[in-house]
N, C-alpha and C positions, 0 to 999 in steps of 0.2 A: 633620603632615598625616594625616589619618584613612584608614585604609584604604577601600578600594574592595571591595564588596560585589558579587562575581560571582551574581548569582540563577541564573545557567543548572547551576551545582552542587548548585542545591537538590534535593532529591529530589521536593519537592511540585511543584516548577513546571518541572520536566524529566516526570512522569506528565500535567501538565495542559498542556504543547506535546505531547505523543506523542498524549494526545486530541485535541484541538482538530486532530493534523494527518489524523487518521482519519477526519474530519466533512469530507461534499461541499461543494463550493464555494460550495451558493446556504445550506446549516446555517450556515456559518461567517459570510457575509455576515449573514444574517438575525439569528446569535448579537451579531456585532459591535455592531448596530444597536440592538440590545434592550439592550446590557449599558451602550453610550452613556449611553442613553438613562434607561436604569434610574440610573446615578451620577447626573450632570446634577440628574435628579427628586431624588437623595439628597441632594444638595447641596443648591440650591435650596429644600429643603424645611427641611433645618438652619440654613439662613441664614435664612432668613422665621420660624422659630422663636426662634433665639436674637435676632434684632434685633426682635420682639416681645417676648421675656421682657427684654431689656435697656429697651424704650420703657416698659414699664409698669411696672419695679421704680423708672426715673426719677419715672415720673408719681406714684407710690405718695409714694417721696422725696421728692416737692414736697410733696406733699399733707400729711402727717406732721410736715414742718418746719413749713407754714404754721402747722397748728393748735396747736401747741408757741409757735412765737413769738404766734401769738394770746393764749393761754392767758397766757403773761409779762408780755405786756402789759396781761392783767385785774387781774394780779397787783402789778403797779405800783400799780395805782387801787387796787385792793381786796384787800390779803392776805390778806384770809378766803374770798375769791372761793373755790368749788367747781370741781375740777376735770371735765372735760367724760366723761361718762357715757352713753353709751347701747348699742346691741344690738352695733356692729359697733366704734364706736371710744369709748377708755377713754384717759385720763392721770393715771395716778400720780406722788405725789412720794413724795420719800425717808420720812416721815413713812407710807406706805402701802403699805409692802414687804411687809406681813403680809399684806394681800389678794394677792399675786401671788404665783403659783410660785418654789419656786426657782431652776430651771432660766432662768428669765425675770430673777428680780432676780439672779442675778451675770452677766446679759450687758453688754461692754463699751461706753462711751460711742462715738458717733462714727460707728456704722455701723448701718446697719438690717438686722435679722435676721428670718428665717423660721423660727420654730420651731411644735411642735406641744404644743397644749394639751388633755389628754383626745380630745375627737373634734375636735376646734378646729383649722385651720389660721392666726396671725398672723403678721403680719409687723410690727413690735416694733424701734421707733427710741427712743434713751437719749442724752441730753442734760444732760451739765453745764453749771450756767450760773451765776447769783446769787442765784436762790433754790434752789439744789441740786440734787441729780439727779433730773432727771423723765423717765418712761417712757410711751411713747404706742403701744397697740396696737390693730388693726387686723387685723378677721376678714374674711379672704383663702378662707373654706372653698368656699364657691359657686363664685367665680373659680378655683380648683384642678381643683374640680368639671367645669368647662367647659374648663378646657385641655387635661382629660386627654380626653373628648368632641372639644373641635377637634383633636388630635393622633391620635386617633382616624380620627377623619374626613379628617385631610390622608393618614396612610397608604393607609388605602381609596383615597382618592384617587390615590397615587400607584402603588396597586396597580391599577388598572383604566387608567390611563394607562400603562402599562409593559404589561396583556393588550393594550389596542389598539395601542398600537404594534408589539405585537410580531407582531400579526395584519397588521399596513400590512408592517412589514417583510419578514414572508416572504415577502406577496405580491410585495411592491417587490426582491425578491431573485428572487423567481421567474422574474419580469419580465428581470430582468440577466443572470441563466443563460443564459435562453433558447436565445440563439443561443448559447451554446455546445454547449449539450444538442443543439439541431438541426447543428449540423457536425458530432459526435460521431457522429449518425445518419448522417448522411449519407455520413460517410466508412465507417462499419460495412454500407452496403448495398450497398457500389465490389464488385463482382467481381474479384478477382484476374486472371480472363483478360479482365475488359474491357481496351481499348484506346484512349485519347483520349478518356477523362474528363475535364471541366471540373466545377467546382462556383467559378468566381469569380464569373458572375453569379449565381448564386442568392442570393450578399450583397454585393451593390451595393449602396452606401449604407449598408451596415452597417457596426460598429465593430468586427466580426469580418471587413473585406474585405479588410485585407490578408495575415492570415494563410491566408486562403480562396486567393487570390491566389500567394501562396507554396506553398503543395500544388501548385497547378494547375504550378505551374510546375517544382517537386520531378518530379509526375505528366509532365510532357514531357519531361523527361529521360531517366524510368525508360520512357518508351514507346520511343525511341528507342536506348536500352540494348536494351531485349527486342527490338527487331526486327534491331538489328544482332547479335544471340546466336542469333537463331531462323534469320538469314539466314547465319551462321557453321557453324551446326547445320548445315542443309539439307547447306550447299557440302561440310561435312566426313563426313556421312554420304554422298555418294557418292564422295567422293575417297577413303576410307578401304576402304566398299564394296568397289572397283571392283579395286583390286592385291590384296583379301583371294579374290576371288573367281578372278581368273587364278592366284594362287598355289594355291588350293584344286583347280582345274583341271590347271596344269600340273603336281601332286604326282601326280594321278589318273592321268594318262598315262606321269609315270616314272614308276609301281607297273609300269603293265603293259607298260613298256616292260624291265624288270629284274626279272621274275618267274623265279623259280629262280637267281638268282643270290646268293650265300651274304653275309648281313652287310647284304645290301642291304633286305630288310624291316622291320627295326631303327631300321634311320636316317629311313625313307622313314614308319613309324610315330610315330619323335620329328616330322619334321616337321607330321604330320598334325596328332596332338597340337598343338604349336604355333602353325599356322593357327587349329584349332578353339577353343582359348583367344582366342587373339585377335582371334579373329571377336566370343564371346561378351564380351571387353573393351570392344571397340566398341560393342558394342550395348547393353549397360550402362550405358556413359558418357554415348552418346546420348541412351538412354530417361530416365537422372536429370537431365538439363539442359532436358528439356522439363517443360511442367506438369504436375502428376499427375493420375491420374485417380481420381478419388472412388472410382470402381466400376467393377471389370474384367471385361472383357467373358466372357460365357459359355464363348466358344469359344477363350480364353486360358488356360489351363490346362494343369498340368505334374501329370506323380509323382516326389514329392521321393525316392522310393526306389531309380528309377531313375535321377535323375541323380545320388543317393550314389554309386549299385551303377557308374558309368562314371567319374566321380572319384576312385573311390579304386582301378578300376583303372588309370587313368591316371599315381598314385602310386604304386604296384606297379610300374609298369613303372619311371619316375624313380630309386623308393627302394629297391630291392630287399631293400637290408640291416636295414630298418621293418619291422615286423610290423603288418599294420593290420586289426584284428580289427573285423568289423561282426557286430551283435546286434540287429535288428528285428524289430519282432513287430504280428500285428495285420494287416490288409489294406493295399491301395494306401493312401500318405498324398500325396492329389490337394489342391494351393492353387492360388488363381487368380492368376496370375501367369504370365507367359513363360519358357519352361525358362531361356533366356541369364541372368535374374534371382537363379532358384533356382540356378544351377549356378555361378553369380560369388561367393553366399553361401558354399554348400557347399565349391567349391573350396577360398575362401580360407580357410577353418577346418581344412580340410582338410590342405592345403599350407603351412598355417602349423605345426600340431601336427609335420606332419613334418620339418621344416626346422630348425625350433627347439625341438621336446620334446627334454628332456636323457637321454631315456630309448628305449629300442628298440621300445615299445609301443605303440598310437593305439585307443583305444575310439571307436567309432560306433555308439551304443545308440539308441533311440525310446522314448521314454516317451509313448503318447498321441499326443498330436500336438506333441510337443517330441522336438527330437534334438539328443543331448547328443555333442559331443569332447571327449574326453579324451585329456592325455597328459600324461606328468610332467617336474616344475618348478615355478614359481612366478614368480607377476607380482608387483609391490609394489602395496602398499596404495591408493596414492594412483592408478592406471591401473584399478583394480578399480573404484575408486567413482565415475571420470571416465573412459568408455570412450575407450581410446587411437585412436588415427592405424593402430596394425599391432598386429598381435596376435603379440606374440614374448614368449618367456618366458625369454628374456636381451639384452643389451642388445646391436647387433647387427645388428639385423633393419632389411629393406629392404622398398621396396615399399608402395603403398597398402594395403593388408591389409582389417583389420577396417573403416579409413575407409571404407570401400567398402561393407563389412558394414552397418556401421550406416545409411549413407543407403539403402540398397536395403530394410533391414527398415523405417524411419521410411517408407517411400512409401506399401508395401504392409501396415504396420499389424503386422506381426511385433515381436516380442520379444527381445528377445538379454539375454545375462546371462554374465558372468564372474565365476567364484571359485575361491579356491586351495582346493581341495580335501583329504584325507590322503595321497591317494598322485598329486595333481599337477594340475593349472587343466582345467577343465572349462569347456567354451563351450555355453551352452545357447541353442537359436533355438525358441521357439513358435509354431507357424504357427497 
């Protein structure tokens, strides 16, 4: 059994699918059509060739024999008879090899040959019979002449029918695209915050209407998704709200209800702390599950150095046994953005470096309008180049962390970046 020939291992035709899969839908339709079409013409044109050069090497055949058997039959009556002589055709006998080429007198009996004589094209039938071998040739130079002119002319031919069609087919490709190119549109101009978009009837009766059809119906589901999220939002921003606000209250009234009482500012400050995280949790949580906004408002705006400058003394109080050394330079660094935002960032880089740096140190430098954490340890490779879920620099760690970090930088167009640095992972945010 003959093996089987995988072409997909070929190197050429593994480069020429990798092309052909880079070319848009209506090149490739258009391509198909032309290269159809183009073989078909190739074939076609070799068979109408060779079944011509076969008709007429027949026709030659006939002709050749006839005049051969003529010639024998003079030769019966009249053995002196002269054989037949003129511009195009000649028959010699054996007796007249001296007049004829060599290359001509030793061709074999039986079949008719095509050779070349000086500028001469014949074609040269040899016959043994009973009065010996005779040679009958036959100047083919004109007819060569003109075959290589028709073949000429069938190429052109098939080169100008291969330009038009292949000008029919882009159009006719063009044509078939179409409506794909217009849904492609159509669905590229849907606003994210519209609400109960249809695009089914716009292809009605089209051969793109069920897929239209299927979106439309994709799009009822996701409308219905978002309204049951947005009506989710609403309910949980005021249920969440609402006991953040009596807790923030009732902490306010024991302050001054246990003022001078020893031990008791301490506790009454963790829990302040406490609320005020998770006031700014809440409202983090909330802001990233609505849609974003392109562009924040003027009168949204924070300085990123004061809510360092309250974060890290909020760590101060928690860590006391951290050293957390801040290095700013430069004036206010004001973004637009809502302080709960900035300070959900900061914290968590913040409260991560202290938690988990394996070291008693935390830098909080500004470079420009980037500020970098530093503390020491090391993440591995593969969290570095795929920003992790938490930012801990041993394995361990609890908590949304960095998760948090990164959707709050992707909203508002910031930067983050982790590397293990010489003396320990550095978190950089560019505002």
């Amino acid at each position: 059994m003959a093996p089987v020939i995988d072409f997909r291992r070929n190197r050429l035709v593994r480069k020429l699918g990798e092309l052909i899969a880079h070319l848009s839908l209506r090149a490739r339709i258009a391509g198909t059509m032309i290269a159809l079409l183009a073989v078909a013409g190739l074939i076609l044109s070799g068979w109408a060739y060779l079944a011509d050069e076969r008709l007429k090497r027949n026709i030659t055949l006939d002709l050749l024999s006839e005049e051969l058997t003529h010639f024998e039959q003079r030769l019966h009556a009249d053995r002196g008879a002269e054989p037949l002589r003129s511009a195009r055709l000649s028959i010699y006998r054996s007796s007249d090899l001296a007049e004829l080429p060599r290359h001509i007198a030793m061709l074999k009996p039986g079949e008719m040959h095509r050779v070349r004589s000086g500028k001469r094209l014949l074609d040269v039938l040899v016959r043994d019979g009973e009065f010996g071998r005779l040679y009958i040739t036959y100047d083919v130079t004109t007819y060569a002449t003109q075959e290589k002119i028709a073949l000429l002319v069938l190429g052109l031919g098939v080169v100008g029918v291969v330009l038009v069609a292949g000008a029919a087919a882009t159009a006719i490709s063009r044509r078939l695209v179409e409506p794909v190119t217009v849904l492609a549109d159509r669905l590229t101009q849907i606003d994210p915050g519209q609400r109960h978009v249809r695009i089914g009837t716009q292809f009605a009766g089209n051969e793109l209407e069920p897929i239209a059809r299927s979106i439309d119906t994709f799009m009822e589901r996701l409308d219905g998704f978002v309204e049951r999220e947005q009506s989710f939002t609403a309910t949980a921003s005021h249920e969440l709200r609402t006991p953040l606000a009596v807790m923030r209250g009732a902490v306010e009234l024991l302050e001054t209800q246990t003022a001078g009482r020893p031990g008791a500012g301490k506790a009454i400050a963790r829990i302040q702390r406490a609320v005020r995280e998770m006031t700014e949790f809440t409202d983090a949580l909330l802001a990233l599950s609505r849609e974003p906004q392109l562009v924040a408002p003027a009168e949204t705006t924070c300085d990123v150095y004061a809510v360092l400058a309250r974060v890290v003394e909020d760590q101060r109080s928690v860590a006391p046994e951290k050293h957390i050394v801040v290095d700013l330079h430069g004036g206010p660094l004001r973004v637009a953005a809502p302080e709960s935002m900035v300070a959900m960032t900061l914290g968590n880089l913040v409260r991560n470096a202290v938690q988990h740096g394996t070291g008693t140190e935390i830098l909080c430098r500004s470079q420009g309008r980037e500020l970098v954490v530093s503390n020491a340890g090391a993440l591995p490779a593969g969290q570095l180049e795929n920003i992790p879920p938490r930012f801990t620099s041993h394995p361990g760690g609890h908590g949304m962390g960095l998760y948090l970090v990164r959707r709050i930088c992707e909203r508002y167009g910031w930067a983050i970046r982790l590397e293990n640095a010489g003396s320990g992972v550095t978190a950089t945010v560019n505002f």
